[in-house]
C-alpha positions, 0 to 999 in steps of 0.5 A: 552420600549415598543418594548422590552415588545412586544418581552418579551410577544411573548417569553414567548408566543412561550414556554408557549404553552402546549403539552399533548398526552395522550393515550385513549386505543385500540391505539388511543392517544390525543395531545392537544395543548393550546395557552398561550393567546386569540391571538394563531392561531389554525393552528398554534397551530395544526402545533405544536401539528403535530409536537409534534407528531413527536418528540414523535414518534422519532427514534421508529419503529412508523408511525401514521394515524390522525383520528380528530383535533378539534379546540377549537376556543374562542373569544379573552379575553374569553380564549385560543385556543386548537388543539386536534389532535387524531391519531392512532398509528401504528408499521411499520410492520403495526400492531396497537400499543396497551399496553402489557396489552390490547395486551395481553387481545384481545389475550386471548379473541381471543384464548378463543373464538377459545376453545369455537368454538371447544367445540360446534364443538366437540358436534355437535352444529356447523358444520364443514364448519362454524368451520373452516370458524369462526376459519380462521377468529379469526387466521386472527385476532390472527395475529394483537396481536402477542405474541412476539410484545406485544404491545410497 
């Protein structure tokens, strides 16, 4: 009987453990993964919430680069341990992968600075070598919000 309760509690320990991504923004995304009770490893726990990712990621054209894990260690019977894992994620061409909307905005905000360099140039306000300098850099940075990508 006693065997038999022990198996039951680990079965329902394996698939009660949660997983959650979450993106945040500007291409960064959260999982968090929860052990059922007091007793779940962090590293096991955080294998898992690695592993998540890349079920996640799948067959898509994404590669991604882990910039934290957190682990929420709790004393047993006080609650559950946590792995946040927060990565970024990339397309394989290397460009970030951010919504269409936020894609969109950066792009916008970049080609309106480009107009507002050209207005100050065009009244003499800047000088010809730091317009093209300042316009070489925002076109290097127009490359990572392209147009036809759009985000994911």
């Amino acid at each position: 009987m006693r065997k038999y309760f022990l198996l039951i509690v680990m079965v329902a320990f394996t698939f009660s453990m949660k997983a959650q991504i979450n993106y945040t923004g500007n291409g960064i995304y959260t999982n968090v993964k929860t052990g059922a009770t007091g007793f779940a490893k962090y590293n096991t726990l955080a294998k898992k919430a690695k592993s998540e990712i890349d079920r996640w990621i799948g067959t898509r054209p994404f590669y991604y680069e882990i910039v934290s894990e957190v682990k929420s260690r709790v004393s047993i019977g006080t609650g559950v341990n946590r792995a946040t894992i927060t990565f970024k994620l990339y397309h394989n061409n290397g460009i970030l992968a951010i919504t269409k909307e936020e894609n969109t905005k950066k792009r916008n905000a970049i080609i309106s600075e480009i107009k507002n360099s050209k207005e100050l140039f065009d009244l003499g306000i800047m000088s010809k070598q730091d317009f093209d300098k300042k316009i070489n850099n925002l076109k290097n940075l127009l490359e990572k919000y392209p147009s036809d990508l759009g985000g994911y």
